[in-house]
Biotite code that builds the C-alpha atoms (Angstrom):
import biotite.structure as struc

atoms = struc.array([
    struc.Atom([340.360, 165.107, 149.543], chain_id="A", res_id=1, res_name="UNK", atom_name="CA", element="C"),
    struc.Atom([336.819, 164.992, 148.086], chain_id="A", res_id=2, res_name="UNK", atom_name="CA", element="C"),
    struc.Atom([336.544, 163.843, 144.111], chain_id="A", res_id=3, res_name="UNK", atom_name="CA", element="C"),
    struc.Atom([334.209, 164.561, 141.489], chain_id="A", res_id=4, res_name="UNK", atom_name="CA", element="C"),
    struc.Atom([332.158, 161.973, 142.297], chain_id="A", res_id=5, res_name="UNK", atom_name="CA", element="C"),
    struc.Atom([332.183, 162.423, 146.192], chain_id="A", res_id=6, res_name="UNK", atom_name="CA", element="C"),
    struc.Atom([330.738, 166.110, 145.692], chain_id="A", res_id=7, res_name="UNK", atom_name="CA", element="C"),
    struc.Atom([328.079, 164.646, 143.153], chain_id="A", res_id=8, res_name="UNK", atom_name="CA", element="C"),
    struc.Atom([327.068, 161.967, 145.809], chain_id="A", res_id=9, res_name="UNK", atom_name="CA", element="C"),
    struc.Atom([326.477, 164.593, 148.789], chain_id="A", res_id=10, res_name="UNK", atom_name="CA", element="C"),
    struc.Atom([324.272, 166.324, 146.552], chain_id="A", res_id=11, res_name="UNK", atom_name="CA", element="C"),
    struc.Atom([322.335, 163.563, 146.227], chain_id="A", res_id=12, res_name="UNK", atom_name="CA", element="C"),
    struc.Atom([322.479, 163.133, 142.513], chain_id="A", res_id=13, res_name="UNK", atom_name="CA", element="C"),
    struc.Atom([322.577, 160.077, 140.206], chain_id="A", res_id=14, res_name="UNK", atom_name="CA", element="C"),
    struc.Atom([325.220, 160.386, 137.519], chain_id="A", res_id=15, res_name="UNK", atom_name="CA", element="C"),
    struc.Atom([322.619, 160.325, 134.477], chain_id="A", res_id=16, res_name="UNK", atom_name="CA", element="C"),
    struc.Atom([320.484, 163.376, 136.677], chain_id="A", res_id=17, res_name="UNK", atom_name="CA", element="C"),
    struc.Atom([324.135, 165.327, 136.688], chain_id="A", res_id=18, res_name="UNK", atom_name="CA", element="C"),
    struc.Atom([324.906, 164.476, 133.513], chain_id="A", res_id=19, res_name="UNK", atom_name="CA", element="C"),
    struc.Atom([321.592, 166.627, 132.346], chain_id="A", res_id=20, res_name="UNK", atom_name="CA", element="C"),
    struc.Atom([321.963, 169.040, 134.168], chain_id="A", res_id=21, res_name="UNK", atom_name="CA", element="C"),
    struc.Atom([325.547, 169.736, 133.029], chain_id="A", res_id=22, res_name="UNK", atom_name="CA", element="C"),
    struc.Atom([324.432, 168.753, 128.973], chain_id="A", res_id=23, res_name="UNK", atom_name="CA", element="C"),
    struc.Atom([326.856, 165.928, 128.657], chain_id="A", res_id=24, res_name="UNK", atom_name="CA", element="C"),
    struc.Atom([326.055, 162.277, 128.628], chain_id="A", res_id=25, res_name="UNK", atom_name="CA", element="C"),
    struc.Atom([326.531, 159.903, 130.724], chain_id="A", res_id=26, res_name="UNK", atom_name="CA", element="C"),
    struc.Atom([329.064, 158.444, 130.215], chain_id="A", res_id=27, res_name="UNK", atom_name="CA", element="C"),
    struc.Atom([331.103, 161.727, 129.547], chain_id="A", res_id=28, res_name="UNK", atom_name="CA", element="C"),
    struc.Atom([330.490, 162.246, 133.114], chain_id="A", res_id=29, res_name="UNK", atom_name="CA", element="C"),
    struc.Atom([331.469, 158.995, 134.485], chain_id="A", res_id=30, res_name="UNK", atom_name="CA", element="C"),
    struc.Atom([334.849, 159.609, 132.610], chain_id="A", res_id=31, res_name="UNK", atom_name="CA", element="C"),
    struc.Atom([335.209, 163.195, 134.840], chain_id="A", res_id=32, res_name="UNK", atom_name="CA", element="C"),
    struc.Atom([334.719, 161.600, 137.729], chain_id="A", res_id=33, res_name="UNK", atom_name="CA", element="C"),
    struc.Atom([337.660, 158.543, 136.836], chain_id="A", res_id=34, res_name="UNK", atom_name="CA", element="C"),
    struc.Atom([339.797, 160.882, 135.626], chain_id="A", res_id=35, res_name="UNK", atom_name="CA", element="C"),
    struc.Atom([339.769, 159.901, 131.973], chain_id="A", res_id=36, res_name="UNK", atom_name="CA", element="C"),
    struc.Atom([338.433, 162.935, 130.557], chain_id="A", res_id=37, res_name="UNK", atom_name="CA", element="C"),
    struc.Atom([339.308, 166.516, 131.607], chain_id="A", res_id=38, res_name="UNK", atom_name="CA", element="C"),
    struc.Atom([336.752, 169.097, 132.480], chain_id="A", res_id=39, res_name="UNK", atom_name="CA", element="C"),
    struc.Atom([336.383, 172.691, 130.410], chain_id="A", res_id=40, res_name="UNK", atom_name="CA", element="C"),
    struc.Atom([336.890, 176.003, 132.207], chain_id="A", res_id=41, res_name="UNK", atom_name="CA", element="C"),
    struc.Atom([332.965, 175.983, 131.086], chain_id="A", res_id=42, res_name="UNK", atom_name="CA", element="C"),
    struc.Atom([331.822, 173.007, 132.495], chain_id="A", res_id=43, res_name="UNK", atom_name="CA", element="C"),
    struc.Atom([333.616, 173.222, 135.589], chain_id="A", res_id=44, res_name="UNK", atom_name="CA", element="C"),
    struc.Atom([332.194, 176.252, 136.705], chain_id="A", res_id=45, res_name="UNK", atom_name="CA", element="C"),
    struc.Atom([328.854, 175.223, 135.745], chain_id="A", res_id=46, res_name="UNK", atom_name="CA", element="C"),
    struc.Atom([329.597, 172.155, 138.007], chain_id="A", res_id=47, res_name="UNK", atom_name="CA", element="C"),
    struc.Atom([329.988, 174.454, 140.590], chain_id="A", res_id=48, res_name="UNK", atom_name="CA", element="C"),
    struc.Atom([326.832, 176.422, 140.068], chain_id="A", res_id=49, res_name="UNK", atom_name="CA", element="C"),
    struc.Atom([324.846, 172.939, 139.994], chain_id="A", res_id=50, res_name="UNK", atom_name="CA", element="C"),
    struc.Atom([327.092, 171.041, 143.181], chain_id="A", res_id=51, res_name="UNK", atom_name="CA", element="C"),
    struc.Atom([326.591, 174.507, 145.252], chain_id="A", res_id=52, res_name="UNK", atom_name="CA", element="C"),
    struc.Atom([330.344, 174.805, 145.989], chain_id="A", res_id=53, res_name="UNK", atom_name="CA", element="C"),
    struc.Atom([333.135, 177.553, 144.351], chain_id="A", res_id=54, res_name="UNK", atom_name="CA", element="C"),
    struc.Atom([335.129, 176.722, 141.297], chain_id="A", res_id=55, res_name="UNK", atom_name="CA", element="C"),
    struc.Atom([338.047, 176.088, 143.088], chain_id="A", res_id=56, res_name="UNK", atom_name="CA", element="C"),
    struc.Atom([336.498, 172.580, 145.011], chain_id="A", res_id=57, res_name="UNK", atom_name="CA", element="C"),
    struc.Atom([335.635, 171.465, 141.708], chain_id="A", res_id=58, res_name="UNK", atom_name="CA", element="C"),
    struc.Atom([339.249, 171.832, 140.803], chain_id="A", res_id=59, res_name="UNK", atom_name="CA", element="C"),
    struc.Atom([340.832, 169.920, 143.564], chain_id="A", res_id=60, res_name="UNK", atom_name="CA", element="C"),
    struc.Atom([337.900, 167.300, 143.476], chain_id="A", res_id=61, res_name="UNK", atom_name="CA", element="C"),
    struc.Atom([338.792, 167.115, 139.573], chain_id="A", res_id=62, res_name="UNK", atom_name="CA", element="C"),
    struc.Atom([342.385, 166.452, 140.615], chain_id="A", res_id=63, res_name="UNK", atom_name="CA", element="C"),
    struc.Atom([341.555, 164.248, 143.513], chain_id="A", res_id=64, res_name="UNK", atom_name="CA", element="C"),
    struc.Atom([339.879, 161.976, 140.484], chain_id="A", res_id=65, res_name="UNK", atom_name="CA", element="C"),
    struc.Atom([342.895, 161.943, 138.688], chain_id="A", res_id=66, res_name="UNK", atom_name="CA", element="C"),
    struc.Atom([345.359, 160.726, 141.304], chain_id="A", res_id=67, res_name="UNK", atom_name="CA", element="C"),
    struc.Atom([342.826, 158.564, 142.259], chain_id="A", res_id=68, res_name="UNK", atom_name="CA", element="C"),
    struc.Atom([342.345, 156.893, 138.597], chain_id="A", res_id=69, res_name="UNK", atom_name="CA", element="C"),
    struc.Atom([343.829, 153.716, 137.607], chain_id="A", res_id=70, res_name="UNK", atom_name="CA", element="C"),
    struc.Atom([346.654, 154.200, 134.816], chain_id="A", res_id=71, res_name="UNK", atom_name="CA", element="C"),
    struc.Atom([345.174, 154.377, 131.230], chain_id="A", res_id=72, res_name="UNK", atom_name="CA", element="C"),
    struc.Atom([348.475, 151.965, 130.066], chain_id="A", res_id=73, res_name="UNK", atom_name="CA", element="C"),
    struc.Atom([348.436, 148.986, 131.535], chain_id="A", res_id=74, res_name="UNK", atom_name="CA", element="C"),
    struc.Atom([352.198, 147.711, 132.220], chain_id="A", res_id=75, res_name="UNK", atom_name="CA", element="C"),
    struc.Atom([351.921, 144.916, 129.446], chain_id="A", res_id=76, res_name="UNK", atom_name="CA", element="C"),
    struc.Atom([351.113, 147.654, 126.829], chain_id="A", res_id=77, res_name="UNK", atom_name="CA", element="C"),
    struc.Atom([353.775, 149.937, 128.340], chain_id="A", res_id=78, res_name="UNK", atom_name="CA", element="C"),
    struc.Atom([356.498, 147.337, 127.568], chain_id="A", res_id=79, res_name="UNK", atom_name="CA", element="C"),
    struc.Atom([355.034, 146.718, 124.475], chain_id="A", res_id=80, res_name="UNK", atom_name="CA", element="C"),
    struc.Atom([355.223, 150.106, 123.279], chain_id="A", res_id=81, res_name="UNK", atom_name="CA", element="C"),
    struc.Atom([359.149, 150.218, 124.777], chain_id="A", res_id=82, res_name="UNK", atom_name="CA", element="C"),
    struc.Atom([359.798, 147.316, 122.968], chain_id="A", res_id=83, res_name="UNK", atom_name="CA", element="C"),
    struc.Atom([358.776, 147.751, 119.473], chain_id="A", res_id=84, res_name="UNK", atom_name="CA", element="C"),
    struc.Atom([360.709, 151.545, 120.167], chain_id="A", res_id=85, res_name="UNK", atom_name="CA", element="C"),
    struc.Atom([364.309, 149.630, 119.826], chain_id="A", res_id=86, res_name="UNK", atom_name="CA", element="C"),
])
């Protein structure tokens, strides 16, 4: 399954020339494609437009990112958080 940044990188694009294109920064982007940040009804369809595929591959690639993504809580955090629960 193809991810956010696999369809960017077909198209040839750097993420900073993407990034413009779409109106976010940078970095915005680079959290898309890692899964960190979810995309807007808005912006993926304008991904779409810019990638030249349908909304729907921008969806799955979107989702490929996610389960790609490392976790946002690390395990030492996680037990930190269940501990100070008790």
């Amino acid at each position: 399954m193809d991810t956010l940044r696999d369809l960017r990188v077909r198209r040839g694009l750097t993420q900073e020339a993407l990034a413009e294109q779409l109106g976010v920064v940078r970095s915005a982007l680079s959290q898309y494609e890692t899964g960190k940040r979810n995309l807007s009804i808005r912006q993926a369809r304008r991904l779409a437009e810019i990638l030249g595929c349908t909304i729907e591959d921008v969806v799955a690639a979107a989702e490929a990112s996610l389960r790609t993504a490392p976790s946002n809580v690390s395990y030492r955090r996680a037990k930190r958080m269940h501990t100070q629960r008790r």
